[in-house]
BATORDO-312518 format. One record per residue: residue number from 1; x, y, z of N, C-alpha, C in turn. Coordinates in Angstrom, 1 decimal. Layout:
<sites>
NUM,X,Y,Z,X,Y,Z,X,Y,Z
...
</sites>
This chain:
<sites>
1,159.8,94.9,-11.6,159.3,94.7,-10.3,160.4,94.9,-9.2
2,160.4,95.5,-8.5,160.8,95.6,-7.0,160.3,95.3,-6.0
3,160.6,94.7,-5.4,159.9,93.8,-4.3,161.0,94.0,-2.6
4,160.3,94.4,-1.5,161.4,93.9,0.0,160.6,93.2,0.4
5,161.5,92.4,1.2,161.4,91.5,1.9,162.2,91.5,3.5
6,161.1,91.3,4.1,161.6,91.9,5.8,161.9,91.0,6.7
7,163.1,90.3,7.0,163.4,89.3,8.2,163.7,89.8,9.0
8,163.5,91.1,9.8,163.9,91.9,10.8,162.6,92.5,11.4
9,162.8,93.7,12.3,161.6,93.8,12.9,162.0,95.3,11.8
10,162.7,95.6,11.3,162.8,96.9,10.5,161.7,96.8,9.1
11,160.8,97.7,9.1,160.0,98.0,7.7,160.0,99.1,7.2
12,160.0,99.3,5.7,159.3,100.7,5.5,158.3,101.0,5.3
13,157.8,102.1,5.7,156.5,102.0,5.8,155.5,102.7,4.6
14,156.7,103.1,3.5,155.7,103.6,2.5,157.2,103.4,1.5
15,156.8,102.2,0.9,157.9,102.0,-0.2,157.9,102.5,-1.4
16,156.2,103.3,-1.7,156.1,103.9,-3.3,157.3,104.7,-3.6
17,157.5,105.9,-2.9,158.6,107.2,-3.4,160.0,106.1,-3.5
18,160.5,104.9,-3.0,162.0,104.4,-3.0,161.8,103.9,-4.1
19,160.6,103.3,-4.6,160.4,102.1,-5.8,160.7,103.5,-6.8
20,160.0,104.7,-7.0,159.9,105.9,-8.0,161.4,106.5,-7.8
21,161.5,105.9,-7.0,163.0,106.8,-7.0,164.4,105.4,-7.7
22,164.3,104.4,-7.2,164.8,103.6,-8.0,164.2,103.6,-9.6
23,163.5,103.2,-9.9,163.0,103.3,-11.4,163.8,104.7,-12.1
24,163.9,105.9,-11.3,163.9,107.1,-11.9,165.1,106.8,-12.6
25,166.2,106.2,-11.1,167.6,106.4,-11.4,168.1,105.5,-12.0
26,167.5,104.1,-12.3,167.7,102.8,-13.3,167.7,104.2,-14.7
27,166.2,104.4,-15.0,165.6,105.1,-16.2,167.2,106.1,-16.6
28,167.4,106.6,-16.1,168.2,108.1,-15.9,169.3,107.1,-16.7
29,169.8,106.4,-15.7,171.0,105.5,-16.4,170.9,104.3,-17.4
30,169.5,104.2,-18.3,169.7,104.0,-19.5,169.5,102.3,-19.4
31,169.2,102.4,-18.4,168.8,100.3,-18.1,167.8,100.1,-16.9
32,166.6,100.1,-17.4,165.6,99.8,-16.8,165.5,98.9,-15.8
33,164.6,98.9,-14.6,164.5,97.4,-13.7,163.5,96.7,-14.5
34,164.1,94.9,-14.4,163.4,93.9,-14.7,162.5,93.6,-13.4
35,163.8,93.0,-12.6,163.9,92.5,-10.9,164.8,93.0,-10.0
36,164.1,93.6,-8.8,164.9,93.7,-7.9,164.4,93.6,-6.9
37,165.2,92.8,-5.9,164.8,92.0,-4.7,165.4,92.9,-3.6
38,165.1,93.1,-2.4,165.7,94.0,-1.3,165.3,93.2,0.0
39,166.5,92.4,0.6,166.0,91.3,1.4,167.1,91.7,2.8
40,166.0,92.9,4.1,166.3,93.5,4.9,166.6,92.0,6.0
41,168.1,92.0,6.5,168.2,90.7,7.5,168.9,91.0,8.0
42,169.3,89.8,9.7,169.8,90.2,10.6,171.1,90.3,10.2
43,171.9,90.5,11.4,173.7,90.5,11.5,174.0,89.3,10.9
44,173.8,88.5,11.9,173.8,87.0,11.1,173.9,86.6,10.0
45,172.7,86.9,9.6,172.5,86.7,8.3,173.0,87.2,7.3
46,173.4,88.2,7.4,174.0,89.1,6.2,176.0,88.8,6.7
47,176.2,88.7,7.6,177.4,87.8,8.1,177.6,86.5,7.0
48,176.4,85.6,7.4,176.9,84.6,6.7,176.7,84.8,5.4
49,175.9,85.3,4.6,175.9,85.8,2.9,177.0,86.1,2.3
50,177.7,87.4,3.4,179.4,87.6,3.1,180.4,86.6,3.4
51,179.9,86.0,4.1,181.9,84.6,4.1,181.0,83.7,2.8
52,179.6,83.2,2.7,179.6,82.1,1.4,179.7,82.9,0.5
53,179.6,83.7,-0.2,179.6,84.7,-1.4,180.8,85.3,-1.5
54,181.5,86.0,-0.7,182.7,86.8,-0.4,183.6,86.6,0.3
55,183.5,85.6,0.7,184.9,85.1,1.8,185.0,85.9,2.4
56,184.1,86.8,3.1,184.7,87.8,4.0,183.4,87.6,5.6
57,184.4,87.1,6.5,183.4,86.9,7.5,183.4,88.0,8.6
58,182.5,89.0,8.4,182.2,90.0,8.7,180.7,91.0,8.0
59,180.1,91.7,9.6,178.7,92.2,9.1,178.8,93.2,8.4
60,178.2,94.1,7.7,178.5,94.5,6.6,176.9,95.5,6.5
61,176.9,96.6,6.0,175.6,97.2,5.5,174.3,96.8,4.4
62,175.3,96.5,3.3,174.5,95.7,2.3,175.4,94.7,1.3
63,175.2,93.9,0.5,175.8,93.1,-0.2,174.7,93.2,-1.4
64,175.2,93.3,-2.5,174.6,93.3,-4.2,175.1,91.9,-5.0
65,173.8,91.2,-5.7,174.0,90.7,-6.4,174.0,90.8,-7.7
66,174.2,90.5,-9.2,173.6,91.3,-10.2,173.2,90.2,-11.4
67,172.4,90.0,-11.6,171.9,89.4,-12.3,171.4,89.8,-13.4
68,172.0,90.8,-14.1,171.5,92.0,-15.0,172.0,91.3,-16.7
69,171.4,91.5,-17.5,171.7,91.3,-18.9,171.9,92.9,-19.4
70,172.3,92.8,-20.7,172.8,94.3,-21.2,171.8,95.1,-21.1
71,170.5,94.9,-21.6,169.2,95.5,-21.6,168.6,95.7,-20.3
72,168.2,94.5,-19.4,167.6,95.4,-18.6,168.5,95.2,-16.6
73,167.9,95.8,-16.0,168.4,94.9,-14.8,167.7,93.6,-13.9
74,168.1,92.7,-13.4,167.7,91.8,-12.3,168.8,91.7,-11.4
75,168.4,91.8,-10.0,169.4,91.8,-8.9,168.5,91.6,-7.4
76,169.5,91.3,-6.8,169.0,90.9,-4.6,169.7,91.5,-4.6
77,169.5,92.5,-3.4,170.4,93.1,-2.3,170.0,92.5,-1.0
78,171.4,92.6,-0.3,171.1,91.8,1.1,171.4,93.2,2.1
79,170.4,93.8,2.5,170.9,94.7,3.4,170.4,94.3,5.1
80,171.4,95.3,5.9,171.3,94.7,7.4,171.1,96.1,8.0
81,169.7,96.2,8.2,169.6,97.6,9.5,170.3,97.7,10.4
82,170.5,96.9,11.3,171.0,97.2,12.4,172.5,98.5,12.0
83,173.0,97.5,10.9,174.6,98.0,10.7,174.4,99.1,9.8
84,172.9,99.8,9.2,172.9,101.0,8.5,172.3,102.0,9.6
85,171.5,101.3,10.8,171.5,102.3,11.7,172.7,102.9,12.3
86,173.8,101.8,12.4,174.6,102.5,13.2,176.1,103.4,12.1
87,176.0,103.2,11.0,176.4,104.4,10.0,175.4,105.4,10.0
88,174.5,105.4,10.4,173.3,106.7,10.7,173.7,107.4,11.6
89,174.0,106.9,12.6,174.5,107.4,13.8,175.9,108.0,13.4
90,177.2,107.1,12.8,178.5,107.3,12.8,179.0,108.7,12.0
91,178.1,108.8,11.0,177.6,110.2,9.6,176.6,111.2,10.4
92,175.8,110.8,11.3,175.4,112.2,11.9,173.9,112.1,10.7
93,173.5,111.3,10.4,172.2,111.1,9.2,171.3,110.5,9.9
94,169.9,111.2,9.2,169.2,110.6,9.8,168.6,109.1,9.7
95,168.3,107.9,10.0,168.1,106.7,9.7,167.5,106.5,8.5
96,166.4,107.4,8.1,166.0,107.5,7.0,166.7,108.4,5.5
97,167.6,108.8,5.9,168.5,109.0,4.8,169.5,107.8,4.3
98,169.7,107.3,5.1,170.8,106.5,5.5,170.3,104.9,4.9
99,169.1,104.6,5.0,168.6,103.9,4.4,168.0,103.5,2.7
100,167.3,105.1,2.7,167.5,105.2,1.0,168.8,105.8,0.4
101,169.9,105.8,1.2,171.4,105.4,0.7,171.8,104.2,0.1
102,171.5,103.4,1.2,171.9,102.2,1.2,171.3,101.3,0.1
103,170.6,101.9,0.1,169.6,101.3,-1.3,169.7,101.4,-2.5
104,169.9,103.1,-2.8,170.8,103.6,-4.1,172.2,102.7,-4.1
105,172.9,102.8,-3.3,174.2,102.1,-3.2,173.9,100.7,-3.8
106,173.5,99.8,-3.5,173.1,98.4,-4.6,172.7,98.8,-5.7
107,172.0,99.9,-6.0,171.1,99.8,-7.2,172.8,100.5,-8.5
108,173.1,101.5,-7.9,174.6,102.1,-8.4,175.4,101.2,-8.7
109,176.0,99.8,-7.5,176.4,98.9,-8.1,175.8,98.0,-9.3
110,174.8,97.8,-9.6,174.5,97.2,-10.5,174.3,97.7,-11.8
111,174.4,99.1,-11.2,174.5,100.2,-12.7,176.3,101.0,-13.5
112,176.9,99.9,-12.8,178.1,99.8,-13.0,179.2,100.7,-12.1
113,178.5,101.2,-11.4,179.6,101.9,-9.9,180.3,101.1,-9.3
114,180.9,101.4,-8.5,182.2,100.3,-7.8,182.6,101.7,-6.4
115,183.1,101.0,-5.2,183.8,101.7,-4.4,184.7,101.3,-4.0
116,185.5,100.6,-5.0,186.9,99.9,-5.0,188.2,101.1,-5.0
117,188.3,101.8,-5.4,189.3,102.9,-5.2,188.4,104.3,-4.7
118,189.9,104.9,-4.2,188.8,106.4,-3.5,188.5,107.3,-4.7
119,188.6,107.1,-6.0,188.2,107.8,-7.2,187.0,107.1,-7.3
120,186.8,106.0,-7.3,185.7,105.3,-7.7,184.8,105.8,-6.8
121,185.1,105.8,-5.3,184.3,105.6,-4.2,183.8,106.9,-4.1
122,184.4,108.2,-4.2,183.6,109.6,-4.4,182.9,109.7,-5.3
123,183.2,109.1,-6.7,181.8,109.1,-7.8,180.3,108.6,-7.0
124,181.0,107.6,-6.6,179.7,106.6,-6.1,179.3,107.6,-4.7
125,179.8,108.1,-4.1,179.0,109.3,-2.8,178.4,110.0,-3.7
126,178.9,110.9,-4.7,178.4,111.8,-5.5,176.8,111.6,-6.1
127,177.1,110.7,-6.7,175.8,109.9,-7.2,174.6,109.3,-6.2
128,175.1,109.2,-5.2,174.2,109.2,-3.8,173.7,110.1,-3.6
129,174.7,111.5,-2.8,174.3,112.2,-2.5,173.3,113.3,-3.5
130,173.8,113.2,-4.8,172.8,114.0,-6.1,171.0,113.4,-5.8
131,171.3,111.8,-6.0,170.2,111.1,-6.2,169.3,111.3,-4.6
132,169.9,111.3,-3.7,169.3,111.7,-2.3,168.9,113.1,-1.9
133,169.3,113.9,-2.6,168.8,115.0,-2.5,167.8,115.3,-3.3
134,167.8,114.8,-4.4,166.4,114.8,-5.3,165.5,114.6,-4.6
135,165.3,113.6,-4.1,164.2,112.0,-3.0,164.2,113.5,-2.2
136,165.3,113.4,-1.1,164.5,114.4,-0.1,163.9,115.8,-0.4
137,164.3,116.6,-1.4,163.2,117.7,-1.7,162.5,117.4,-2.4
138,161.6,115.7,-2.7,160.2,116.0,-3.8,159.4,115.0,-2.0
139,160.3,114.8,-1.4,159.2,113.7,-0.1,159.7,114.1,1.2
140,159.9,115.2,1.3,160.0,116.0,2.7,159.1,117.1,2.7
</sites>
């Protein structure tokens, strides 16, 4: 199950192709979704998620939790529009790319990616950008 949850005035308005496109790329990578939660919130809020969770008090695009066993996956992502619109803007993307980024990007982390070093952090673009170009030529 995949499930969002909207505390913003931000929605999508057709979540089937992100849900098929998450599933594909869980599938692809050999560990199915159990649970995943995608809980779209303000500055605030995703502010305060990062200093209790992360000691880092600052807004942030999204935050991953993972609650995954070896077999399948369970996880929350905490993401914040405001701060992926304005990486939309900063990358020259359009809001809606930028968004089912942000979204692969949790799902990557929990599929064992990291953007802890710039080796790590190019795999993890790569794997974005592969998986985003799929999405946009089967739903454009």
């Amino acid at each position: 199950m995949i499930h969002f949850t909207y505390n913003t005035d931000f929605l999508i308005e057709n979540e089937l192709p992100i849900i098929d496109l998450l599933e594909t790329v869980a599938f692809s990578k050999g560990k199915p979704i159990s649970k995943f939660f995608f809980h779209f919130v303000s500055e605030s809020k995703i502010q305060q998620v990062n200093k209790d969770h992360l000691t880092h008090d600052f807004v942030t695009d999204v935050i991953t939790f993972d609650y995954s066993d070896d077999k399948v996956i369970s996880a929350e992502a905490y993401i914040c529009p405001s701060e992926v619109f304005k990486n939309a803007k900063r990358y020259s993307q359009p809001i809606e790319n930028e968004v089912v980024r942000v979204i692969l990007h949790a799902l990557l982390h929990v599929l064992g990616y990291d953007d802890m070093t710039k080796k790590a952090s190019k795999e993890m673009r790569k794997q974005e950008d592969s998986f985003l170009a799929a999405f946009n030529k089967k739903h454009k």
